[in-house]
Steps between C-alpha positions, in 0.01 A plus 500: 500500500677882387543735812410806534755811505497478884509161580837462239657802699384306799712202400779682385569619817430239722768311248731745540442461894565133474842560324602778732374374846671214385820584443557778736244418797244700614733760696689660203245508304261778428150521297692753264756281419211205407292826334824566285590107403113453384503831269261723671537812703551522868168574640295211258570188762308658772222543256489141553683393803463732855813479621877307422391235733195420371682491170693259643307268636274498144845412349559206760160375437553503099815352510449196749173459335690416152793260678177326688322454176801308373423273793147501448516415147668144579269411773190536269679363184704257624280173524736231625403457860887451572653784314246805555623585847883503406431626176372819675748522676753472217310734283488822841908438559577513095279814425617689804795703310208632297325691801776703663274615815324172559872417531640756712237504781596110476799580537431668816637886349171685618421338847240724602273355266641132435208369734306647278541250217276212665233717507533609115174440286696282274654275767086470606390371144812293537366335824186420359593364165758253712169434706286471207744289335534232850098464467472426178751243573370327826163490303663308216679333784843564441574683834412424848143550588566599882681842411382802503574645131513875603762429836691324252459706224630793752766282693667450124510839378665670803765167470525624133510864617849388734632282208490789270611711776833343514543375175500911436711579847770168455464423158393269248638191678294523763200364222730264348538331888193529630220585262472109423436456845219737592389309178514192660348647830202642353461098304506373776273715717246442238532151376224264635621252731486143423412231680742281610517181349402203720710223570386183382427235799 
C-alpha cells in the first residue's frame, strides 16, 4: 500500500533514528542530528515525535520488532516439530547485525532501558505465536499435554532473550556451544513421555 507524504517522512526518520541510536547510543545523539541524516529540517521530527526520548523508544520498538519478526517467521513457517524451535533461534542470532539497536540494548549499551525489551510489543506477539505454536502441537499430539503453552511459551523467549544476550555481549561462540542445547532443553521439556516398557515375566 503507497504512503502518504507524512507517514514516508515518518519512516525516514525513525530509520535514521535506528542507524544513529545505534551506532552512537542514545547520549550523543540528538533529534537534529537524526532530522539531518533523514533529509528534513530540524523542527519536522517533533511534528511527529514529542520529545528525543520518545523518538527513541519508537526507534527501539521498530527495530526489535524487525529482528523478532525474523524469529517469528520460522516459528510459523517452519513445520518440522523438531526444527521450528532452533530454527528460530538460528534465524534471531543470524539477522541480528541487521538491527543495530535491537543489538545494542542487547548488548547492554543503554541500561536504563534494557529491561525494557521483555516488555516490547514484538517480544509479546513473539510469546504468543511460541504459545500458539505449543497448542497446535499438543492438539496434534506432538508435545506434552500437561504444560501450560503460554508459561512455556514465556519461559522460552526470556531463555532466548539471555542466549541472544550473550551471543551479542561474548560472541558468536557462545551459540555455537550452547544454542544446541537450549534446543535440546526445550525437546525435551515438550516431548511426551513414554511409557516404560514392561518387562516380560
Amino acid at each position: 500500500m503507497a504512503q502518504g507524504k507524512g507517514e514516508q517522512t515518518r519512516q525516514a526518520i525513525l530509520t535514521a533514528a535506528v542507524h544513529r541510536f545505534g551506532r552512537d547510543g542514545y547520549r550523543a545523539t540528538s533529534v537534529a542530528d537524526i532530522a539531518r541524516d533523514a533529509g528534513v529540517s530540524g523542527t519536522a521530527a517533533y511534528a511527529y515525535f514529542p520529545d528525543k526520548e520518545a523518538l527513541f523508544f519508537a526507534a527501539v520498538d521498530d527495530d526489535a520488532a524487525g529482528l523478532i519478526h525474523r524469529g517469528l517467521d520460522q516459528v510459523v513457517a517452519e513445520a518440522d516439530i523438531a526444527e521450528w524451535r532452533e530454527s528460530a533461534l538460528f534465524a534471531l542470532v543470524g539477522a541480528m547485525a541487521d538491527f543495530p539497536l535491537a543489538e545494542r540494548l542487547l548488548a547492554g549499551l543503554e541500561p536504563e532501558v534494557t529491561a525494557r525489551v521483555l516488555d516490547l510489543p514484538a517480544v509479546a506477539e513473539l510469546r504468543k505465536a511460541f504459545a500458539d505454536r505449543i497448542d497446535s502441537d499438543q492438539l496434534a499430539g506432538r508435545v506434552r499435554p500437561d504444560i501450560d503453552p503460554a508459561t512455556m511459551a514465556s519461559g522460552m523467549v526470556s531463555i532466548l532473550l539471555s542466549l541472544l544476550m550473550s551471543v551479542v555481549q561474548l560472541g558468536a561462540d557462545t551459540i555455537t556451544s550452547h544454542g544446541a542445547d537450549v534446543a535440546a532443553v526445550f525437546e525435551a521439556a515438550l516431548t511426551p513421555t513414554r511409557e516404560p516398557a514392561r518387562r516380560a515375566s
